[in-house]
N, C-alpha and C positions, 0 to 999 in steps of 0.2 A: 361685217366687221370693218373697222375703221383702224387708220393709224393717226400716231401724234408724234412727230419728229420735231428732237429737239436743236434747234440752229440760233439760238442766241449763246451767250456768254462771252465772254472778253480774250477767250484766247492767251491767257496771261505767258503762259509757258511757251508760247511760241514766240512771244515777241524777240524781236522786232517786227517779224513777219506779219504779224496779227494788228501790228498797228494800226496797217493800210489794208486789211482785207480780211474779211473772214474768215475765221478756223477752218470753217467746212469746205470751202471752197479751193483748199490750200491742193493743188493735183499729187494723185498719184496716179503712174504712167501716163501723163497727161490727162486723166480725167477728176475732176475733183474727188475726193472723196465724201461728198453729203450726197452725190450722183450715182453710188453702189450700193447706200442705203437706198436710196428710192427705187432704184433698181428691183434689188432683192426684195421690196415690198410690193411691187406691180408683178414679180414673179410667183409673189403667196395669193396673188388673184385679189387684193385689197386696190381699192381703186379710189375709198375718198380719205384725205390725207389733210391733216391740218399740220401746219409748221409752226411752230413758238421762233420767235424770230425779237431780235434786241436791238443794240444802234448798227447795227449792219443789215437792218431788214429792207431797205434800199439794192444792196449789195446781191443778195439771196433773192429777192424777186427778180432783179437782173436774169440774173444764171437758170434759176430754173421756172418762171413763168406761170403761166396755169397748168403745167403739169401733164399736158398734152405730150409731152415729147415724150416721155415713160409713159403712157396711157394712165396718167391720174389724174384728178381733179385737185388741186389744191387751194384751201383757203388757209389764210395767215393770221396767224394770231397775236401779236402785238405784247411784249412782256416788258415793262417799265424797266423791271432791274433785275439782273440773274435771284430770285429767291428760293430757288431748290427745286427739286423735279417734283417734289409735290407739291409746291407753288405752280409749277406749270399744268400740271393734272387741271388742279383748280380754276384755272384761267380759261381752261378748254372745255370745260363741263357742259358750256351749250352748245360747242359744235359735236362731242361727242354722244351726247345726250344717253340712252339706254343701251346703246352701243358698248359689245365687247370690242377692246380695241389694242393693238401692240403699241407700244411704248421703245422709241429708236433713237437712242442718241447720234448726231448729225457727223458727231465726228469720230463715229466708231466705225470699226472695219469687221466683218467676217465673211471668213473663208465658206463657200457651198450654201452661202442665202438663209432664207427663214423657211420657207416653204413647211418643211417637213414637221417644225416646230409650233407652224402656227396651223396644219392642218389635223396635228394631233389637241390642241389646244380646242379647237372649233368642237371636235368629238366632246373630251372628255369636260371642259369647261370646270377646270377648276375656278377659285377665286383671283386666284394670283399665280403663277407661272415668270419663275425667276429661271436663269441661267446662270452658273456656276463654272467657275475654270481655278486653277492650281496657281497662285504667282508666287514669287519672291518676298516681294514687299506688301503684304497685306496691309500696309497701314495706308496707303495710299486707296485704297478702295472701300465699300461698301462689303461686308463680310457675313458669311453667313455660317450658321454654328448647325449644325446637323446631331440630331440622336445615334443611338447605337441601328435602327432600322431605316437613318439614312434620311429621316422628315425632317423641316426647318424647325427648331426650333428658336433659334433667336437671331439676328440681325443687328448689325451696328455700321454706321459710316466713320471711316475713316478711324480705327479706334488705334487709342495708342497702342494696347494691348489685344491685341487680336485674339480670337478664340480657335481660330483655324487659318490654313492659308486659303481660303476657299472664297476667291473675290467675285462680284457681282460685275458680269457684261452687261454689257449697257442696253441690252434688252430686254424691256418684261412684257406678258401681256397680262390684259384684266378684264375681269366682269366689269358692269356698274358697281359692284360692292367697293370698289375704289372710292368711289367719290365719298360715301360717309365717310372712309376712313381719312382720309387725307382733310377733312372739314374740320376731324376729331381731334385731330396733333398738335404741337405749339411747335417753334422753332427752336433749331438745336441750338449748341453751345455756339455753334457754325456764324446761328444769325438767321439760317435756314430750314424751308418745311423739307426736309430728306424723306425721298421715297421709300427709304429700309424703315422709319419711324410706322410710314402710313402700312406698309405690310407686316411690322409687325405688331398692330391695334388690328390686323385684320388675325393674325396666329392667337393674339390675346384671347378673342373675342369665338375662338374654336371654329372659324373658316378655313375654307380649305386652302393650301401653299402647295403647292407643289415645287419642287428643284430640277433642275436638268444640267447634269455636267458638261460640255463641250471638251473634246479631243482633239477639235481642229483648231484652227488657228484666225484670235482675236487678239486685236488691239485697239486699244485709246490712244488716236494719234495726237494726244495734246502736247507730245514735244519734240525735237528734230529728232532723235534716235529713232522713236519712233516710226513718227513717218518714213523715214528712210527704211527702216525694218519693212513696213509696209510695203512701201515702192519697190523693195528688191522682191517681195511674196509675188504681189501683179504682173512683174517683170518676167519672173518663172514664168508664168501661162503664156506668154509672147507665141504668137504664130507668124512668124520671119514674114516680112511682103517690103518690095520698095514701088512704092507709088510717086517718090522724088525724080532727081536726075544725079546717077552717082558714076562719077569719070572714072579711064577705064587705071588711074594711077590710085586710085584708093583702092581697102578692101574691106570687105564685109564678114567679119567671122559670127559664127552662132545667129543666135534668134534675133535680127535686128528688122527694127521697124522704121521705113524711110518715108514720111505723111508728103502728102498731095505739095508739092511748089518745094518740096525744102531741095538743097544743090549742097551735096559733099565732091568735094576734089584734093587730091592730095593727101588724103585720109585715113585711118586706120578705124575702123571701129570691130570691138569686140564687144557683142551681146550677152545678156540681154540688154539691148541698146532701144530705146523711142527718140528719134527726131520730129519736130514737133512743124509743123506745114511752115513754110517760106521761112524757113533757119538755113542759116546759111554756116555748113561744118567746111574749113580750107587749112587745109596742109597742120591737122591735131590730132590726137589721141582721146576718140572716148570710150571709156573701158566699163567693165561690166556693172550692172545694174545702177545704169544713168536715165532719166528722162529728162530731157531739154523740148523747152516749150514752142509754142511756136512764136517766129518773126523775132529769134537768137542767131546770135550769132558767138559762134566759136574757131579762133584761129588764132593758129601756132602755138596750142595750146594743150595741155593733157589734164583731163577729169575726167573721174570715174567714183564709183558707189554717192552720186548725188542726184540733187533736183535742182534743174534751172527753171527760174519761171518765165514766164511771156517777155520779149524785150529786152534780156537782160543780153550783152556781151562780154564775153571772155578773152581777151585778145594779150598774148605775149606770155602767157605765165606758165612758168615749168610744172606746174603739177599743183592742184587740186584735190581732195576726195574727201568722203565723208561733208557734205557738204547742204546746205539749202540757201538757194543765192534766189531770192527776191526779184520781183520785176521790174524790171527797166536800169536794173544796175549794171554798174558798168565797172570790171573787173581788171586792171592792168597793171605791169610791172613799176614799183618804186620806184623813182629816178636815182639814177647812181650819184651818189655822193662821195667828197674826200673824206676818209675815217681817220680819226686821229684820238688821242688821250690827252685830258687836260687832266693834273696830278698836284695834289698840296700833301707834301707828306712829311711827315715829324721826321724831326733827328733819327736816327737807326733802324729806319723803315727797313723793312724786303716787300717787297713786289714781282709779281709773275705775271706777266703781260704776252697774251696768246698773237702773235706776227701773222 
């Protein structure tokens, strides 16, 4: 069995972030998040791995390499222009060849791996094996419509009217029966070959679908709330270690993590806290479910429920949160200015001017 993880696309929702870097690469608790999907997939015992990879595939060969450091092998596969996850199938057809293979979008997250899902998969080998969860806003998703005994019957992206709340995780796996279907589709109203299209020419066509609902916990980190959701979920699992140098005038509450070179003094941190190696925290507050990257710097300052990335300084500001601060930025108090009113006001004005 084989994977095809998906690491192009533009990121759009994350910008500004996504200007200069990759979606996938974007960390949570310091580790990216395309880095837990590969994870989780050298944990299902899959070992050869193709990436679909866009104008950041530079970026992503960077980061994770031939794949050696997860125990995978990976080759890259080069996608012109985001054209839909059944455009990507198609582009993958010869590295995937007769291969069943799991299907992982780069920038999703789930909680307790694949293992379990792709080990029931390998047994019963349906055609298609989709993953199902409860949202809010089903319009924003891939949806899937289930009968009275719980089978797919039909599938739509992003529909304005949805038929259920029963949105598709960014997970499927598949026989080769994929690849007719995805050959078979036109593109949506989108512009795109959508993968609910290709699996449902495979339902049309009386192959087998299978659903599987998830209870734990996924997201699509394609916007800040998100990832922040995300980074405080990782944060949870923290097992407290300092590997830094932390003075004996700071303090350390809860599950905090202090990486190799980083120097807090003068400090307060409340966890689940990540310092990220040769950051420097002096005389701040960083409060719960923060990761700060490494070679940051943070003082005289207070932030908490954020993400800093590599490089970035924080210095002087009263407070911070909810937050994704980008690399190499540099965060400081406004210059104080004299504040005054300039006023042109008609005959028999009132005005209330707050002192």
């Amino acid at each position: 069995m084989k994977a095809l993880v998906l690491a192009g696309g533009a990121g759009t929702r994350l910008r500004p972030i996504t200007h200069t870097s990759a979606k996938q690469l974007v960390p949570v608790a310091n580790k990216p998040v395309l880095f837990y999907g590969l994870e989780a997939i050298a944990e299902a015992d899959i070992v050869e791995v193709g990436i679909i990879v866009g104008d950041t595939a530079e970026e992503i060969r960077e980061a994770v390499g031939d794949g050696a450091r997860f125990g995978l092998k990976v080759t890259y596969i080069p996608q012109a222009s985001p054209l839909g996850l059944a455009h990507a199938v198609r582009i993958a057809e010869e590295f995937l060849g007769d291969d069943d293979f799991v299907m992982y979008l780069g920038d999703n997250f789930v909680v307790g791996g694949i293992t379990g899902l792709v080990d029931a998969f390998r047994t019963e080998r349906p055609d298609a094996q989709i993953l199902l969860t409860r949202v809010a806003d089903p319009t924003a998703f891939g949806v899937a419509e289930l009968d009275e005994r719980g089978r797919v019957v039909g599938l739509e992206e992003k529909p304005l009217r949805p038929k259920s709340d029963l949105a598709l995780v960014g997970i499927y796996l598949f026989t080769p029966a994929i690849h007719q279907a995805v050959r078979s589709i036109e593109p949506s109203w989108r512009g795109e070959l959508e993968i609910t299209d290709a699996i449902q020419w495979l339902i049309d066509g009386d192959r087998t679908v299978r659903s599987t609902a998830i209870s734990g916990y996924w997201k699509d980190t394609g916007n800040t709330a998100d990832m922040l959701e995300v980074n405080r979920s990782v944060l949870d699992t923290l097992e407290p270690a300092v590997h830094g140098r932390v003075d004996a005038c700071s303090e350390l509450i809860g599950r905090v993590v202090i990486e190799e070179g980083a120097e807090v003094s003068g400090s307060r941190i409340v966890g689940p806290v990540v310092i990220g190696e040769d950051t420097v925290v002096r005389d701040a507050y960083i409060g719960p479910y923060t990761s700060v990257s490494a070679n940051c710097r943070i003082e005289q300052s207070e932030i908490e429920y954020s993400i800093v990335l590599r490089g970035s300084s924080v210095r002087g500001v009263r407070r911070i949160e909810a937050s994704l601060i980008g690399r190499d930025v540099e965060v400081t108090p406004a210059p104080r200015v004299p504040s005054a009113h300039r006023l042109v006001l008609g005959d028999h004005s009132k005005v209330q001017i707050s002192s």
